[in-house]
C-alpha positions in Angstrom: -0.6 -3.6 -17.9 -3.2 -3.1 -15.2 -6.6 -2.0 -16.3 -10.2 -2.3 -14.9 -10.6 -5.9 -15.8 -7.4 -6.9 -14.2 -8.5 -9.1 -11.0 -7.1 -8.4 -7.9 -5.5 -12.2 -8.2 -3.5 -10.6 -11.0 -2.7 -7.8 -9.2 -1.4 -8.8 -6.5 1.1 -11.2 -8.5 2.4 -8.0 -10.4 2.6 -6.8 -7.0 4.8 -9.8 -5.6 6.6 -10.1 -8.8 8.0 -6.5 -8.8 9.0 -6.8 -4.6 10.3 -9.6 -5.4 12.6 -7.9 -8.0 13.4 -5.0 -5.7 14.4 -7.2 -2.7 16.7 -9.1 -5.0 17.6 -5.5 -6.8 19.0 -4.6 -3.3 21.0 -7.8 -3.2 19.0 -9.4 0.2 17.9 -13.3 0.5 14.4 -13.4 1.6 15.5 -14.2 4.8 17.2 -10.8 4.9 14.1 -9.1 4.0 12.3 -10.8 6.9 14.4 -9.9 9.3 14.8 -6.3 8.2 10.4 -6.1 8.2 10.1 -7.9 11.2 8.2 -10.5 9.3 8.5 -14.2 9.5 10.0 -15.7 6.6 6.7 -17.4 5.0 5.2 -13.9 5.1 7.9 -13.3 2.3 7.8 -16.8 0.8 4.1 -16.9 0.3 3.9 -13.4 -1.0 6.6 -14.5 -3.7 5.0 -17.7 -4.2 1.4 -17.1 -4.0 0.5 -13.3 -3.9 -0.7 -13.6 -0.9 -0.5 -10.9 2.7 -2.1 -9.0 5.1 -1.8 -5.2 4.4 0.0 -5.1 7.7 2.9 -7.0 6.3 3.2 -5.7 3.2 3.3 -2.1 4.5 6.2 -3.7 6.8 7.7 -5.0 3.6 7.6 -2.0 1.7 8.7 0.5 4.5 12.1 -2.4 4.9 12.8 -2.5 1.3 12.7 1.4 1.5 9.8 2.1 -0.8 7.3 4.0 1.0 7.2 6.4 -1.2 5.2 4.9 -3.2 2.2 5.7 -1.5 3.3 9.5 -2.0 1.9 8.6 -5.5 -1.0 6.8 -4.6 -2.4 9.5 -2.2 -2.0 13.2 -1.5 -0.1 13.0 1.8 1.1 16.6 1.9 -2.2 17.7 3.1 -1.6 16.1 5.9 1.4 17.1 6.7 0.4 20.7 6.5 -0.2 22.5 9.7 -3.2 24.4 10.3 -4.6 26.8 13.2 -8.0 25.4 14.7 -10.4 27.7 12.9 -8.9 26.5 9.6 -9.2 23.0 11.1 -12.8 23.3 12.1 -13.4 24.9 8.5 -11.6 22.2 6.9 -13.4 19.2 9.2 -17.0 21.2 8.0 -16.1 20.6 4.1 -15.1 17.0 4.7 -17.2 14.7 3.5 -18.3 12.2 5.6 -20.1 9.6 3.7 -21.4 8.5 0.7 -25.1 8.5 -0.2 -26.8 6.9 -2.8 -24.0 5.2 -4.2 -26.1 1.9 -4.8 -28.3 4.4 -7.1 -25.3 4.5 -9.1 -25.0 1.2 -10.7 -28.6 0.6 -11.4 
């Protein structure tokens, strides 16, 4: 289970675990994979072995093994996706917040 206290080491070998699971789930060698993400093949073989990659090739990883929508659940895409007349826009771009003060203040 991941928690507050998990590290980020541990996460990311529960990460690598469960692609590793998938790609072997959909019955493709690592090599496969590669080839499918446009990835060289010890991008896959060090993420297996030692939780380790860039956020660019794990995206590329993800998107090959078919699984983007797992980021649906992550973030709130739609909003995005939704189209809007410039008015709204400028509105909408007036309510976004743009930064974050004080947030040292926070963990005094």
């Amino acid at each position: 289970m991941i928690n507050f206290f998990t590290t980020n080491q541990e996460i990311s070998k529960i990460l690598s675990g469960r692609i590793k699971e998938e790609r072997i789930a959909q019955n493709l060698k690592q090599v496969d994979l590669a080839y499918i993400a446009n990835v060289k093949i010890h991008v896959i073989r060090n993420f297996e072995q030692h939780s380790t990659i860039t956020l660019d090739n794990l995206i590329s990883i993800i998107r090959a093994l078919k699984k983007l929508d797992i980021f649906e659940e992550l973030f709130d895409f739609a909003k995005e996706r939704r189209e809007v007349d410039a008015f709204e826009y400028l509105e909408m771009k007036k309510k976004t917040k743009k930064r974050v003060y004080d947030a040292k203040q926070q963990y005094k």
